[in-house]
CHARMM-style PDB file with segment names, atoms N, HN, CA, C and O in Angstrom:
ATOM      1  N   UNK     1    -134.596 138.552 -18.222  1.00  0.00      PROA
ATOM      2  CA  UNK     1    -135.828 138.275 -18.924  1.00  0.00      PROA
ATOM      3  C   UNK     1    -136.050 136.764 -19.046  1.00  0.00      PROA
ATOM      4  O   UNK     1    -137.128 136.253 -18.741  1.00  0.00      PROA
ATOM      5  N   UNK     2    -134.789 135.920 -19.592  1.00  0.00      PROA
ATOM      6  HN  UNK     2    -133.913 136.335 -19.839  1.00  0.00      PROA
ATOM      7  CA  UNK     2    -135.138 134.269 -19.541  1.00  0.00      PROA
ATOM      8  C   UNK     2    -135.630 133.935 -18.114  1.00  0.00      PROA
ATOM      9  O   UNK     2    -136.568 133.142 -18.031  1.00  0.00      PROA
ATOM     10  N   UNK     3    -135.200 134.355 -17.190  1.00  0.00      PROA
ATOM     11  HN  UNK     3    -134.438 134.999 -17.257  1.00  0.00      PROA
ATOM     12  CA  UNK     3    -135.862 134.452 -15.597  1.00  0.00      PROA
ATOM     13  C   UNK     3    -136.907 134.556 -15.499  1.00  0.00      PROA
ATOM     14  O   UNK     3    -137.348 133.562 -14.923  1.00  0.00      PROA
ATOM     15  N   UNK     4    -137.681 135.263 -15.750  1.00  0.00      PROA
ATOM     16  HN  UNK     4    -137.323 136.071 -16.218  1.00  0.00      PROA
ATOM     17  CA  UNK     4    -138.864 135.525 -15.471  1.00  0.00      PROA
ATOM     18  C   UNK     4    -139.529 134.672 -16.579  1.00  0.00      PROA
ATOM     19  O   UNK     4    -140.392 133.924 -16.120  1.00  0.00      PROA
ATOM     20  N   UNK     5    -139.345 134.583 -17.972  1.00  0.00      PROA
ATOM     21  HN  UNK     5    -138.644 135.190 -18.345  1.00  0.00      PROA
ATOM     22  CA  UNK     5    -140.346 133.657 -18.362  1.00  0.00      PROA
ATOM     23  C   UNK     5    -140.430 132.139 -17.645  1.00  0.00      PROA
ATOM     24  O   UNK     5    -141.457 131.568 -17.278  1.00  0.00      PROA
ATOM     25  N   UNK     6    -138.866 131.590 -17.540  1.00  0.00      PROA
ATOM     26  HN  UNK     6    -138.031 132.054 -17.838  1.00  0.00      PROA
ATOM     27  CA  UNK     6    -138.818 130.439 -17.102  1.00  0.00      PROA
ATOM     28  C   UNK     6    -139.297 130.294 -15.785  1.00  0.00      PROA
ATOM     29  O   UNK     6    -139.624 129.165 -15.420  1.00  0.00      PROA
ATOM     30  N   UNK     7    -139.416 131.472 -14.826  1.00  0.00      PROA
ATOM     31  HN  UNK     7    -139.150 132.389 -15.123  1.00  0.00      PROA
ATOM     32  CA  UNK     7    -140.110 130.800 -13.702  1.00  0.00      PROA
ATOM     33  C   UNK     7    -141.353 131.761 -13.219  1.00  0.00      PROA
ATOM     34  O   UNK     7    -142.121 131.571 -12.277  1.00  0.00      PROA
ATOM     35  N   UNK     8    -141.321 132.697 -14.021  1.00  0.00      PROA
ATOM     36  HN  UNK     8    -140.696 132.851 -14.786  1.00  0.00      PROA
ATOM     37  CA  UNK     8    -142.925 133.408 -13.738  1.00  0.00      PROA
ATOM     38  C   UNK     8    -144.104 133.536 -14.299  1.00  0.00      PROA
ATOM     39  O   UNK     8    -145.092 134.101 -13.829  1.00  0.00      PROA
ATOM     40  N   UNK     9    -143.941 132.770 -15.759  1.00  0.00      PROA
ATOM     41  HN  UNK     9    -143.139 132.311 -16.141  1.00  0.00      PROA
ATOM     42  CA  UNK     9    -144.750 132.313 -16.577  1.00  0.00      PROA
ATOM     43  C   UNK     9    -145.526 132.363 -16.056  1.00  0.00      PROA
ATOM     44  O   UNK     9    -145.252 131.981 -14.918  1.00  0.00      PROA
ATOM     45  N   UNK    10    -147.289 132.847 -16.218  1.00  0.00      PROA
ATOM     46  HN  UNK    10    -147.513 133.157 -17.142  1.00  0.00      PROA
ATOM     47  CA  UNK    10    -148.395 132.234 -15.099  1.00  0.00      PROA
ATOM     48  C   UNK    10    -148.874 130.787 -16.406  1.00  0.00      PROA
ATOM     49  O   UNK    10    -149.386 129.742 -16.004  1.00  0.00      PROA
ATOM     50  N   UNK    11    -148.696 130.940 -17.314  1.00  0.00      PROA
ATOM     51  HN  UNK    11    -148.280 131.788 -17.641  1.00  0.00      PROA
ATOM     52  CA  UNK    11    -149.292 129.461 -17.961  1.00  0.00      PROA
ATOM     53  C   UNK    11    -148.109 128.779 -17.611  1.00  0.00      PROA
ATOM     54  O   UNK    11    -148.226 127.884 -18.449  1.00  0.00      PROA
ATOM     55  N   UNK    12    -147.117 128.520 -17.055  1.00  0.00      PROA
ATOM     56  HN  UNK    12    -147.022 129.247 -16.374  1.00  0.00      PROA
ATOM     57  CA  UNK    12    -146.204 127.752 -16.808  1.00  0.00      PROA
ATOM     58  C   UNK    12    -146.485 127.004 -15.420  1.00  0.00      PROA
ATOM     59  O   UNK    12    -146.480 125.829 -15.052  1.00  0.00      PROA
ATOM     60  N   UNK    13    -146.803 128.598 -14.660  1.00  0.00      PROA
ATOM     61  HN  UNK    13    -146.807 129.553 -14.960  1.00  0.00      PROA
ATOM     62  CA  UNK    13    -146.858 127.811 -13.592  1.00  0.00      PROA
ATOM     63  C   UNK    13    -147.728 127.057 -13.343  1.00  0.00      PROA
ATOM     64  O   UNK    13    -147.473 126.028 -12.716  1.00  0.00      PROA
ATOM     65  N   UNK    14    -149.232 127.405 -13.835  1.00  0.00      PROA
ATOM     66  HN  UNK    14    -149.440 128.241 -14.344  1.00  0.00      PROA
ATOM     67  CA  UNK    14    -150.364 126.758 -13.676  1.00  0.00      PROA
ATOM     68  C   UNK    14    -150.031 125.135 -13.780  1.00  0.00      PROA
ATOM     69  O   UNK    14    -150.137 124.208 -12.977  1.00  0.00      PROA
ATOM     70  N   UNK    15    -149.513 125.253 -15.345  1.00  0.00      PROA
ATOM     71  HN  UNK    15    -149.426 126.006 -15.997  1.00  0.00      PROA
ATOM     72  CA  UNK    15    -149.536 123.713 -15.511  1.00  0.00      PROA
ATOM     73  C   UNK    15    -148.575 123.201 -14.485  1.00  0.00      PROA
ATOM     74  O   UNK    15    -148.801 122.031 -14.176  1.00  0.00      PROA
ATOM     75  N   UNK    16    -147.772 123.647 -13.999  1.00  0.00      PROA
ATOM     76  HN  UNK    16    -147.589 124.597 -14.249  1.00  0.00      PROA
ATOM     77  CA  UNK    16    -147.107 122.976 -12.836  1.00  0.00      PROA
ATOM     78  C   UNK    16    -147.449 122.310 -11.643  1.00  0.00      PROA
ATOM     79  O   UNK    16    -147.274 121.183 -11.180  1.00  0.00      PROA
ATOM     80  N   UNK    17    -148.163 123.684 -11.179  1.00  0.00      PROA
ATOM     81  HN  UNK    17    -148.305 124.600 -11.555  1.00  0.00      PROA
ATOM     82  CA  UNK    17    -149.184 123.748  -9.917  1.00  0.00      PROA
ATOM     83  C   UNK    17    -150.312 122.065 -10.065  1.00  0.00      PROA
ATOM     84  O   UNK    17    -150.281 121.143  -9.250  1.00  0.00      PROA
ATOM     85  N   UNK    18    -151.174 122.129 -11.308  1.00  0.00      PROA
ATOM     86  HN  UNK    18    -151.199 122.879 -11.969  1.00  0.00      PROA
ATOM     87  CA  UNK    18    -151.560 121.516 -11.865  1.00  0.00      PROA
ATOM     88  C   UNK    18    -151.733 119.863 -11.731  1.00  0.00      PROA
ATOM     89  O   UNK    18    -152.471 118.955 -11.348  1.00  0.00      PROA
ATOM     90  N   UNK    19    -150.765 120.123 -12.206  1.00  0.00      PROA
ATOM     91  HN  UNK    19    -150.166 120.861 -12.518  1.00  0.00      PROA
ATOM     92  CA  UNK    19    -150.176 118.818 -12.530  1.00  0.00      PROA
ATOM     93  C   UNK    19    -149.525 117.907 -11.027  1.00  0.00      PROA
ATOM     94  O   UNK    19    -149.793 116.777 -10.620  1.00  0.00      PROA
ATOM     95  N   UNK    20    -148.511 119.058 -10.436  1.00  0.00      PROA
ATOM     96  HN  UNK    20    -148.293 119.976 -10.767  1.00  0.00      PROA
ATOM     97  CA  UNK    20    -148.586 118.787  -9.104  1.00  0.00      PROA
ATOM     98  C   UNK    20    -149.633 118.320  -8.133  1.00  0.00      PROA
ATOM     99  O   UNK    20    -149.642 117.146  -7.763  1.00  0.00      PROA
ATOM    100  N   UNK    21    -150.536 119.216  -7.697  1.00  0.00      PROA
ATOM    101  HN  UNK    21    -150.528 120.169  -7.997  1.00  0.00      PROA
ATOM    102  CA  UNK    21    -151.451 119.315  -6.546  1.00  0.00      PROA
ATOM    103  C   UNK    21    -152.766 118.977  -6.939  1.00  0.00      PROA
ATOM    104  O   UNK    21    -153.751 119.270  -6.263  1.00  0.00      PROA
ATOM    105  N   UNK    22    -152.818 118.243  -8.235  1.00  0.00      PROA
ATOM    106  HN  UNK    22    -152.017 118.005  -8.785  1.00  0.00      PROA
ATOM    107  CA  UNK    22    -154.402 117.870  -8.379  1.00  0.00      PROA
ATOM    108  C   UNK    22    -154.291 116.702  -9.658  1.00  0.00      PROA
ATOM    109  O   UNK    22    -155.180 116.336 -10.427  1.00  0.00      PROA
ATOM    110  N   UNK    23    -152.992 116.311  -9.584  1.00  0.00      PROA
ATOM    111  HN  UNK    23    -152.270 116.608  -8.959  1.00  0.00      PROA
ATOM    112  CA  UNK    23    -152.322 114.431 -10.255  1.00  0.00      PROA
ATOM    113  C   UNK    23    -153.450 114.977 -11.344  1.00  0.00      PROA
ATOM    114  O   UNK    23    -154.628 114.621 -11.295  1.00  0.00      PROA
ATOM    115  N   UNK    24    -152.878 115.958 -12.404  1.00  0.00      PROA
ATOM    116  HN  UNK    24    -151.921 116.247 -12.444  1.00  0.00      PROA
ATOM    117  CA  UNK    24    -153.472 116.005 -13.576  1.00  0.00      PROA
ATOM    118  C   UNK    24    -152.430 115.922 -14.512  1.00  0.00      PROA
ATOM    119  O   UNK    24    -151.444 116.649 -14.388  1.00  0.00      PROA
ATOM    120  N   UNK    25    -152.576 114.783 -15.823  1.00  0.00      PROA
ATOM    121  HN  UNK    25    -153.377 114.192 -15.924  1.00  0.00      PROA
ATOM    122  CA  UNK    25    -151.385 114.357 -16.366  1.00  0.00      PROA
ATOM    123  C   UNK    25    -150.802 115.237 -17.272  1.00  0.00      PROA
ATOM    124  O   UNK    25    -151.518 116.233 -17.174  1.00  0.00      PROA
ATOM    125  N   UNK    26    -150.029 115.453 -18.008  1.00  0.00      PROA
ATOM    126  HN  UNK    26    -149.447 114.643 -18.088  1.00  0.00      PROA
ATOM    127  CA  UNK    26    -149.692 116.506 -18.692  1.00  0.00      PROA
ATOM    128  C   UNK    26    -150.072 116.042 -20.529  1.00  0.00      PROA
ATOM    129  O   UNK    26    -150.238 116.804 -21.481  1.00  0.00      PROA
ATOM    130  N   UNK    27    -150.103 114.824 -20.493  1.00  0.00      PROA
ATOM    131  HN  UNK    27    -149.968 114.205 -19.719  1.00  0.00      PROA
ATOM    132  CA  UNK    27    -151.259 114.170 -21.744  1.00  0.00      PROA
ATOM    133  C   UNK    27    -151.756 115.104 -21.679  1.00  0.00      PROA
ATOM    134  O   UNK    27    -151.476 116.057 -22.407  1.00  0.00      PROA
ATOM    135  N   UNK    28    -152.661 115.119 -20.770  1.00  0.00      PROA
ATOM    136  HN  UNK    28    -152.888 114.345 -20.179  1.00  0.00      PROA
ATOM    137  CA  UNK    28    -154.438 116.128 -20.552  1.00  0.00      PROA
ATOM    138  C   UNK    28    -153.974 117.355 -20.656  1.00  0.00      PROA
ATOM    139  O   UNK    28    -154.396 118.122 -21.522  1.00  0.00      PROA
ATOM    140  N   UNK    29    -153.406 117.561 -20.120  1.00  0.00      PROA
ATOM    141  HN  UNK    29    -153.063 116.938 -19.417  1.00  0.00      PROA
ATOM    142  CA  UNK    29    -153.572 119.312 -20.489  1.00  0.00      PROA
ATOM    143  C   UNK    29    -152.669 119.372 -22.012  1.00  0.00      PROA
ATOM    144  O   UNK    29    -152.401 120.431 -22.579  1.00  0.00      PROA
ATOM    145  N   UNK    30    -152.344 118.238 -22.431  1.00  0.00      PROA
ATOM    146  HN  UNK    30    -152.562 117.378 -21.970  1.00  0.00      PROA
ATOM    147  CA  UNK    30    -151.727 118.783 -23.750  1.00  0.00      PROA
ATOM    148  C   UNK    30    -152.830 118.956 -24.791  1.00  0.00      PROA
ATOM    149  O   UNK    30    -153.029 119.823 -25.642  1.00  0.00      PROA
ATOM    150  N   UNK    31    -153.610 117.625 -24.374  1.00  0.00      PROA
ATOM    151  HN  UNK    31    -153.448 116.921 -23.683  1.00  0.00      PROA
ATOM    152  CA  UNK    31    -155.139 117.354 -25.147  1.00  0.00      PROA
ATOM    153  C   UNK    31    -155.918 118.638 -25.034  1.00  0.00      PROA
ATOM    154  O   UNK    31    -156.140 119.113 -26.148  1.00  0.00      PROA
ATOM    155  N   UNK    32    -156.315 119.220 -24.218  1.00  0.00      PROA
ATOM    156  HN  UNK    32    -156.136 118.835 -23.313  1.00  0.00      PROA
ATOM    157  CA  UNK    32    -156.791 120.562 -23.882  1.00  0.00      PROA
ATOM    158  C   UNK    32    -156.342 121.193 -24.653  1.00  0.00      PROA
ATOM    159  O   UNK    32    -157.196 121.413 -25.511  1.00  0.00      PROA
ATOM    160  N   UNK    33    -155.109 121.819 -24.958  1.00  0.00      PROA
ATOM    161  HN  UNK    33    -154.415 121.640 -24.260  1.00  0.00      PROA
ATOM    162  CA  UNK    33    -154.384 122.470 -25.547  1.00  0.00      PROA
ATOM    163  C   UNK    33    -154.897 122.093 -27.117  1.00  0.00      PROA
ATOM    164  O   UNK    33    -155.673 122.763 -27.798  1.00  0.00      PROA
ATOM    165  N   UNK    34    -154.413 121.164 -27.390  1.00  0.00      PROA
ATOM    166  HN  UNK    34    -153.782 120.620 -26.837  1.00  0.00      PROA
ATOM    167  CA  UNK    34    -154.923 120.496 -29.146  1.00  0.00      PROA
ATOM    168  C   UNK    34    -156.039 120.733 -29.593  1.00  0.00      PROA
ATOM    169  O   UNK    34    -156.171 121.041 -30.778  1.00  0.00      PROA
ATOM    170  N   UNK    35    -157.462 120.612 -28.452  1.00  0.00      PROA
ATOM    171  HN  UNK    35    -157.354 120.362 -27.490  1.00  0.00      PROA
ATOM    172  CA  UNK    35    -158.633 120.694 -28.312  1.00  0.00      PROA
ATOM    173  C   UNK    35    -159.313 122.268 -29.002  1.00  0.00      PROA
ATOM    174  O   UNK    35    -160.041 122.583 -29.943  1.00  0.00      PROA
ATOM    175  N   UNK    36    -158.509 123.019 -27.801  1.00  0.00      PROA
ATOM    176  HN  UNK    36    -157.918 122.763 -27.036  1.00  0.00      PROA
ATOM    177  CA  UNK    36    -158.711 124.523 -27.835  1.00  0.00      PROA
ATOM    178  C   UNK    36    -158.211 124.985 -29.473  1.00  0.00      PROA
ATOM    179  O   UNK    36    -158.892 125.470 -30.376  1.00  0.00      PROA
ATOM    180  N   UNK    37    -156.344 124.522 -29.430  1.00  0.00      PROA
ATOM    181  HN  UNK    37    -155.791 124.128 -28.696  1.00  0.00      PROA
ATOM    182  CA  UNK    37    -156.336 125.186 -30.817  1.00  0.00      PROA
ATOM    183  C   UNK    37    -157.297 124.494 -32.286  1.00  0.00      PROA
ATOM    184  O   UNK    37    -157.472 125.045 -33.373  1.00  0.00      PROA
ATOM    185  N   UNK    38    -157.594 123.678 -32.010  1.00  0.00      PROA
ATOM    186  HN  UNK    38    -157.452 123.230 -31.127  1.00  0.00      PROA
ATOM    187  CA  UNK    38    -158.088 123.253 -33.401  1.00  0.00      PROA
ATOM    188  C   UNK    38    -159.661 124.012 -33.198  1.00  0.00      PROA
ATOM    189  O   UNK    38    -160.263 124.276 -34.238  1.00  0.00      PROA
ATOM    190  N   UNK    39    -160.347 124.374 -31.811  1.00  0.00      PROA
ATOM    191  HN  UNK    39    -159.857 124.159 -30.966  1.00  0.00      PROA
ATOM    192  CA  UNK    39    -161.837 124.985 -32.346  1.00  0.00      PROA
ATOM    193  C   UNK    39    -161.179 126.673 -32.222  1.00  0.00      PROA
ATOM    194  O   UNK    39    -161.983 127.579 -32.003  1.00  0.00      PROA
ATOM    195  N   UNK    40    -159.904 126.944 -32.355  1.00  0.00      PROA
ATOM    196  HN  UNK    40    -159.251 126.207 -32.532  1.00  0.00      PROA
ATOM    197  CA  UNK    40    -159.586 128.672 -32.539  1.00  0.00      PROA
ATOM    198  C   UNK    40    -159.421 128.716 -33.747  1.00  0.00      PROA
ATOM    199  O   UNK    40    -159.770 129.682 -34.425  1.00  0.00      PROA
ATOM    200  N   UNK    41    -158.690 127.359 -34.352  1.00  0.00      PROA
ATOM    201  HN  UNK    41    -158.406 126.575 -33.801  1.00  0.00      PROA
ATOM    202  CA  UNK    41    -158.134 127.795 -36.031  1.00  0.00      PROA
ATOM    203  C   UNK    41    -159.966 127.547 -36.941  1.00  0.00      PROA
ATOM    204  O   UNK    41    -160.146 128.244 -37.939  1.00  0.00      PROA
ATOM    205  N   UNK    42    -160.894 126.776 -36.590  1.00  0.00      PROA
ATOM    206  HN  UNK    42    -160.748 126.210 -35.779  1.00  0.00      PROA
ATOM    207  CA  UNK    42    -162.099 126.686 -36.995  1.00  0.00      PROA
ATOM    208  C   UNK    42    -162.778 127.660 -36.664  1.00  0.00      PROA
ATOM    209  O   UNK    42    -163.571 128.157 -37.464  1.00  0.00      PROA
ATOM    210  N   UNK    43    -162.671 127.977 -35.840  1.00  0.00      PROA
ATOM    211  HN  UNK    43    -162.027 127.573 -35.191  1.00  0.00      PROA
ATOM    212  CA  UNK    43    -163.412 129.800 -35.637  1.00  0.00      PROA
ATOM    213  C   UNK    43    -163.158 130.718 -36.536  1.00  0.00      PROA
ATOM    214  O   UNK    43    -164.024 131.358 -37.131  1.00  0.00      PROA
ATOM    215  N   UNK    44    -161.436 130.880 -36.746  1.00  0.00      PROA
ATOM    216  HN  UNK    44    -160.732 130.360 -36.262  1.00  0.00      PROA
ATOM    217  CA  UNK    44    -160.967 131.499 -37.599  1.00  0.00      PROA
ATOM    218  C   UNK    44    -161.296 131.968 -39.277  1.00  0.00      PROA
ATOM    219  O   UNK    44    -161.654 132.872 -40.032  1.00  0.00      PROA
ATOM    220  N   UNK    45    -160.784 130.337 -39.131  1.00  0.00      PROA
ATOM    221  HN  UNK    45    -160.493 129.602 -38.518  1.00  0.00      PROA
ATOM    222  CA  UNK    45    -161.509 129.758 -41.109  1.00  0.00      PROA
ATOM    223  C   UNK    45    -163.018 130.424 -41.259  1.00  0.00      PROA
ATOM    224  O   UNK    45    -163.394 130.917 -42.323  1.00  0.00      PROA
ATOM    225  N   UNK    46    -163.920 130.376 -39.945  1.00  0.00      PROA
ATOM    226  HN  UNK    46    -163.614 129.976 -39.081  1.00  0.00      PROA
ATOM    227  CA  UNK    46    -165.205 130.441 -40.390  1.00  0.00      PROA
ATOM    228  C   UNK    46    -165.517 131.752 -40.423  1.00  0.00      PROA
ATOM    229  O   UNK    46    -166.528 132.052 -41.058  1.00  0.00      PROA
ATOM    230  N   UNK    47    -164.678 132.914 -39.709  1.00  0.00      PROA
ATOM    231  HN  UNK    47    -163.857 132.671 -39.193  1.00  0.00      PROA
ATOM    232  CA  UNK    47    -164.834 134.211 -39.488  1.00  0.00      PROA
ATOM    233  C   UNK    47    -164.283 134.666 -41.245  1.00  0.00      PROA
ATOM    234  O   UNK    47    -164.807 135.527 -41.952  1.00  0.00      PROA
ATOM    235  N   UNK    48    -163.057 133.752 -41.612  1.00  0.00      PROA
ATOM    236  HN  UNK    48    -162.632 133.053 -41.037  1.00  0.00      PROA
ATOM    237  CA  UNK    48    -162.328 134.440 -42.776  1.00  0.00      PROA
ATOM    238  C   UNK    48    -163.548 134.088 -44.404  1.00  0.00      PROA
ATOM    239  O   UNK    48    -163.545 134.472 -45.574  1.00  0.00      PROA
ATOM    240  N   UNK    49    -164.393 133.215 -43.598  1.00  0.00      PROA
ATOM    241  HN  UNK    49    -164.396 132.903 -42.648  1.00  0.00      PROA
ATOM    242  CA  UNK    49    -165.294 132.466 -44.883  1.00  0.00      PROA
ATOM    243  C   UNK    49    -166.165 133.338 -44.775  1.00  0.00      PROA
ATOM    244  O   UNK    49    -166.615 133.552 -45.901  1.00  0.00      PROA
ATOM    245  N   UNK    50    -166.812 134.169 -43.776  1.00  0.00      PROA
ATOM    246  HN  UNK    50    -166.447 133.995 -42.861  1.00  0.00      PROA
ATOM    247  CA  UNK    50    -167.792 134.956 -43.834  1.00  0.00      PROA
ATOM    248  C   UNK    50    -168.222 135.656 -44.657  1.00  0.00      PROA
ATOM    249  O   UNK    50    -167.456 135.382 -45.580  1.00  0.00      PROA
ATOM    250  N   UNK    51    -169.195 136.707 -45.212  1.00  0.00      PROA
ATOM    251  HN  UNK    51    -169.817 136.929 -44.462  1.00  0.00      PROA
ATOM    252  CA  UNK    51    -169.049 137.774 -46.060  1.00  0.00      PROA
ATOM    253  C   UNK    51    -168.833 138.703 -44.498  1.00  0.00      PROA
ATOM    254  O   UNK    51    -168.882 138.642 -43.270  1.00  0.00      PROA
ATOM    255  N   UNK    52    -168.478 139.837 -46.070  1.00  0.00      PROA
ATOM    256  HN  UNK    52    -168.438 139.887 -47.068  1.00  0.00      PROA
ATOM    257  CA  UNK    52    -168.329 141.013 -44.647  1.00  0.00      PROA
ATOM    258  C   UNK    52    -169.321 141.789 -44.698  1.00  0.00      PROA
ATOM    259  O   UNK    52    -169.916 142.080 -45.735  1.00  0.00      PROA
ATOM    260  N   UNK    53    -169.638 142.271 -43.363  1.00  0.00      PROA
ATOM    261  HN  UNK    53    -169.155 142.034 -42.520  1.00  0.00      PROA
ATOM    262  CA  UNK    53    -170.529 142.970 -42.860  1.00  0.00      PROA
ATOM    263  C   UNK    53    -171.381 144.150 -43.539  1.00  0.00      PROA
ATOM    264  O   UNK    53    -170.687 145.065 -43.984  1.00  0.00      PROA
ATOM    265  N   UNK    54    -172.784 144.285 -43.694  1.00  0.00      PROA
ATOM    266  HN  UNK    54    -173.348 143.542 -43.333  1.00  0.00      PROA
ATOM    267  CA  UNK    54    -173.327 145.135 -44.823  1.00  0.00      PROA
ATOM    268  C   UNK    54    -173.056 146.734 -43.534  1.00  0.00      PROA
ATOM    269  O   UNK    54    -172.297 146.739 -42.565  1.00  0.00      PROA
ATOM    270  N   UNK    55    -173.710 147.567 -43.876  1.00  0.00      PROA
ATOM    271  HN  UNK    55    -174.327 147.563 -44.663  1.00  0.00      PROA
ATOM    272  CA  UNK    55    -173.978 149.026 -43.070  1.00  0.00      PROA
ATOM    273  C   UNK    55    -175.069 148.402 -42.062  1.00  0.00      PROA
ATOM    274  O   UNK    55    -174.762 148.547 -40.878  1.00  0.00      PROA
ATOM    275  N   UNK    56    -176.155 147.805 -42.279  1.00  0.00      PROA
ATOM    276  HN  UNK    56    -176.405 147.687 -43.240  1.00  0.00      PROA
ATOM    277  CA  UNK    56    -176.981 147.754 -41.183  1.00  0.00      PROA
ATOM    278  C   UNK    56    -176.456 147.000 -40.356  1.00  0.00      PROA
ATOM    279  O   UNK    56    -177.289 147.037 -39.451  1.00  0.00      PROA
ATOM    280  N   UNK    57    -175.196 145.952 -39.827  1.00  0.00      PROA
ATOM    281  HN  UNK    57    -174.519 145.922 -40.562  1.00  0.00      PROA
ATOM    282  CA  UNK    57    -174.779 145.413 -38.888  1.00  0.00      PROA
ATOM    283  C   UNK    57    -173.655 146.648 -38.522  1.00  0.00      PROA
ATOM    284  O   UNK    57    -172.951 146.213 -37.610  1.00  0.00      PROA
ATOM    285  N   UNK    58    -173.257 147.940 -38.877  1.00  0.00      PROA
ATOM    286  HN  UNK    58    -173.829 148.293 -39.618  1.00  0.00      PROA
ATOM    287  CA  UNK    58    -172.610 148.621 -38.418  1.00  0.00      PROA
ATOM    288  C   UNK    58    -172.604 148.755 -36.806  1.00  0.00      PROA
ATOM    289  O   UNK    58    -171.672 148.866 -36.009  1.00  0.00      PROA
ATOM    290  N   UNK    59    -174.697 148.676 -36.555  1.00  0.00      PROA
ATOM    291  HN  UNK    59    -175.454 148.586 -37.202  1.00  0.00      PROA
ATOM    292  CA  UNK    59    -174.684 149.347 -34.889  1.00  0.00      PROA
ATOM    293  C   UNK    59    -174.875 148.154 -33.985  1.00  0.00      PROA
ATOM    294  O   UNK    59    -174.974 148.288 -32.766  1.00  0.00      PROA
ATOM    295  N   UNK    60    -174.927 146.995 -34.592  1.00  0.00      PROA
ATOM    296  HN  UNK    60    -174.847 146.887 -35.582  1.00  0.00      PROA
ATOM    297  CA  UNK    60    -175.291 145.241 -34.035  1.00  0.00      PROA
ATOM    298  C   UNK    60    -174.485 145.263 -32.807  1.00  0.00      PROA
ATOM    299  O   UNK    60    -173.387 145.819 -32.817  1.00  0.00      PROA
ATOM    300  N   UNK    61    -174.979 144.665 -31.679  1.00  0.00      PROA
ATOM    301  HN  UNK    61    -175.871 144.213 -31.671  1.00  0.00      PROA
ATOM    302  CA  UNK    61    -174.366 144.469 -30.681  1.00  0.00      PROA
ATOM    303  C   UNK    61    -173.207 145.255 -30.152  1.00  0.00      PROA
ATOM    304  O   UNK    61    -172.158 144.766 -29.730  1.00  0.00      PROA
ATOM    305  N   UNK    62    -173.501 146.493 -30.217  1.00  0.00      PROA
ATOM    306  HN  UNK    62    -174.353 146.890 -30.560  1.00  0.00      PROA
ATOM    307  CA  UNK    62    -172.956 147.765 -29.636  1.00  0.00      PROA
ATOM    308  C   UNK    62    -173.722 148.243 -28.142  1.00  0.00      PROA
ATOM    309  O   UNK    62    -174.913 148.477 -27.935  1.00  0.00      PROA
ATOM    310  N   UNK    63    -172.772 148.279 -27.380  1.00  0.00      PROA
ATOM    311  HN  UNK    63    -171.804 148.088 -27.548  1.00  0.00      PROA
ATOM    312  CA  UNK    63    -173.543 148.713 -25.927  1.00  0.00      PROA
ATOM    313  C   UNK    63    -173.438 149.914 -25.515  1.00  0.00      PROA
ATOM    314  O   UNK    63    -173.541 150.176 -24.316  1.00  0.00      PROA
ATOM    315  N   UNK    64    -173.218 150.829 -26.426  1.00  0.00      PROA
ATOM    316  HN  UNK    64    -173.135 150.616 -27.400  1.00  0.00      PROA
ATOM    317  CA  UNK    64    -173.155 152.432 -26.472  1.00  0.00      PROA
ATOM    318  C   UNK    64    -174.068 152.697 -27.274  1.00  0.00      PROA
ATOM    319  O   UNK    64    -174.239 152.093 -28.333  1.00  0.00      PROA
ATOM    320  N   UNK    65    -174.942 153.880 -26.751  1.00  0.00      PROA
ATOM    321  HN  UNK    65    -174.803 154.370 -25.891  1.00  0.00      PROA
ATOM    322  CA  UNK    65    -175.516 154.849 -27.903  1.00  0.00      PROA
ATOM    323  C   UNK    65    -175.119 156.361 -27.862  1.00  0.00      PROA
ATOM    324  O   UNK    65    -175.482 157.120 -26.963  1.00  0.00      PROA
ATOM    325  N   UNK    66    -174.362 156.714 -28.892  1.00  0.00      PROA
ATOM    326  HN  UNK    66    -174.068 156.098 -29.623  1.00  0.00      PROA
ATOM    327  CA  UNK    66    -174.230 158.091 -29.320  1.00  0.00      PROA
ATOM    328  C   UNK    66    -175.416 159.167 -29.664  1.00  0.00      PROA
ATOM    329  OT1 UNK    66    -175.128 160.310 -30.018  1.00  0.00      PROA
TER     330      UNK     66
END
């Protein structure tokens, strides 16, 4: 199992590949990384700040009809 994470990772390898074959620094993709988590944990906060949902958003953006 340490096998396969350590070398089949696909986010592992990417950044490898990456970083290799297209001289992208690993700064940058760390920045990316920092980037992404700080607008997931602000998504978060803003989903947890919400009110919750009345009955009439029950059928909102549902792509089924029963």
């Amino acid at each position: 199992m340490k096998n396969i994470r350590a070398n089949k990772d696909c986010i592992r390898r990417f950044r490898d590949r990456v970083t290799r074959d297209f001289n992208i620094a690993t700064s940058e993709l760390d920045a990316i990384d920092a980037e992404v988590g700080k607008l997931i944990d602000e998504a978060a906060a803003e989903a947890r700040a919400a009110p919750d949902p009345g009955p009439a958003d029950l059928l909102t953006d549902v792509y089924i009809k029963y």
